[in-house]
C-alpha positions as CSV (number, residue, x, y, z in Angstrom):
1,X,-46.2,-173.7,39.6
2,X,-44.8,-176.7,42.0
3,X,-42.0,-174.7,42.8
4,X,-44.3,-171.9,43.8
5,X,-46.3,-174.2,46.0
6,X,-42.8,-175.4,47.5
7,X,-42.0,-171.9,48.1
8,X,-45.4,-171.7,50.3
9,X,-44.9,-175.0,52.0
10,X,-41.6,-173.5,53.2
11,X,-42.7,-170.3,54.0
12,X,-45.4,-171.9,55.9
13,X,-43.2,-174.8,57.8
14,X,-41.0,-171.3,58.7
15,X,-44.1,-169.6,60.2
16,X,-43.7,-167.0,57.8
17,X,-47.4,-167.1,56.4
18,X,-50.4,-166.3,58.4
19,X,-51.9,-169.9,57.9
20,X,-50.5,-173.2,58.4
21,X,-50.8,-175.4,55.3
22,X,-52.4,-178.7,55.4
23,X,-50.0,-181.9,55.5
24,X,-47.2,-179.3,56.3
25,X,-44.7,-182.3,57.9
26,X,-45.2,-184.6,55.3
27,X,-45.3,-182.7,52.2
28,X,-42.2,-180.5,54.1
29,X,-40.2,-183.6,53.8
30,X,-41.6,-185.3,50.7
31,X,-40.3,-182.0,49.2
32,X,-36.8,-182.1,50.7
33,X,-36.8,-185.9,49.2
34,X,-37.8,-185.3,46.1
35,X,-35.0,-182.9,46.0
36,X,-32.1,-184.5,47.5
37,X,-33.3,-187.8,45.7
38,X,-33.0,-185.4,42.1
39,X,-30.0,-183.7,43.2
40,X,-28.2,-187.0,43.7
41,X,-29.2,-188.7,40.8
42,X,-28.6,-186.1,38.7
43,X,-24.5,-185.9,40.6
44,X,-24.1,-189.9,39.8
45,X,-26.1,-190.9,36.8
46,X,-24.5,-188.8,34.1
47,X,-21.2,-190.6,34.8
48,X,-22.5,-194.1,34.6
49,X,-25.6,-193.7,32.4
50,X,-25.5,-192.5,28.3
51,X,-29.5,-192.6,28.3
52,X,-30.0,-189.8,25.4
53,X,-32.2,-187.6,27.8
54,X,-29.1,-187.4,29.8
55,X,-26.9,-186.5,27.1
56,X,-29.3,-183.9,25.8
57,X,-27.7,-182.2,28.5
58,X,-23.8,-180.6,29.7
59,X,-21.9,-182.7,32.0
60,X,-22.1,-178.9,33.7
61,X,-26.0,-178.4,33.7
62,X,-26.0,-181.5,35.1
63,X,-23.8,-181.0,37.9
64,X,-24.9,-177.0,38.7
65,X,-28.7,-177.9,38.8
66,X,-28.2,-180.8,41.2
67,X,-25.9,-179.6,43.4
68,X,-28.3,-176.4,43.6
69,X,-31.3,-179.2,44.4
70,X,-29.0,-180.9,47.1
71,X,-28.4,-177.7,48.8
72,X,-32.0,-176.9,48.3
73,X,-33.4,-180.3,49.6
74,X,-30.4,-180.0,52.8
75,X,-31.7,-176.5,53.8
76,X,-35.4,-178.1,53.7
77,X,-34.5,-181.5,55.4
78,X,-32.7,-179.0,58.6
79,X,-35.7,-177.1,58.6
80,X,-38.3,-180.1,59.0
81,X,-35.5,-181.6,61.6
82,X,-35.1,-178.0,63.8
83,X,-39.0,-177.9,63.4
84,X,-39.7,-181.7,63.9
85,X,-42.0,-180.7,66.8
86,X,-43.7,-177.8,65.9
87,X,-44.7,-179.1,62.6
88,X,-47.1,-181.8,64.0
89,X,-50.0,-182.3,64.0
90,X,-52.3,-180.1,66.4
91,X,-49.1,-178.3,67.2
92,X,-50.4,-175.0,67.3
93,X,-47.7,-173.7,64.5
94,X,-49.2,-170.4,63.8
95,X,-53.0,-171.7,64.3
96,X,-55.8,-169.9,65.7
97,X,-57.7,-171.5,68.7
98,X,-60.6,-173.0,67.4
99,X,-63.7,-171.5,68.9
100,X,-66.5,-174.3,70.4
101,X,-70.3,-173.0,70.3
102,X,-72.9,-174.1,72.3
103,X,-75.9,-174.9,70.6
């Protein structure tokens, strides 16, 4: 389910939906932290830590899954930087005019 709403949060920062999400900047690079921060951890900590929720684990899932995250948060993190602009707020990203009747 978070992944799916990712998916849409990307989708939308790419202009690929029809609407523009709310909080699109900052949830575009809360999710590119989120991942970069997991895919770090998840490169370093099974070298240093012996935590048993770590160890529950291969040394390869461990490095597969984060270097997958790191690539996912890097591709997410150029996006929000190539974007930076259009992303704001009131930019216009794929927003309908909003329409102003008189009374």
């Amino acid at each position: 389910m978070v992944l799916s709403v990712w998916g849409l949060y990307g989708f939308s920062g790419a202009g690929v939906l029809v609407g523009r999400l709310p909080f699109l900047r900052v949830g575009l690079v809360g999710i590119a932290l989120i991942y970069l921060l997991r895919g770090t951890a998840g490169l370093v900590l099974p070298f240093f830590l012996e935590h048993p929720a770590i160890a529950a684990n291969s040394l390869t899932f461990w490095l597969v899954s984060s270097s997958i995250c790191v690539i996912f948060g890097g591709f997410y993190m150029l996006g929000v930087i190539a974007s930076w602009h259009d992303l704001g707020a009131g930019s216009g990203l794929r927003e309908r005019p909003v329409e102003v009747r008189g009374r």
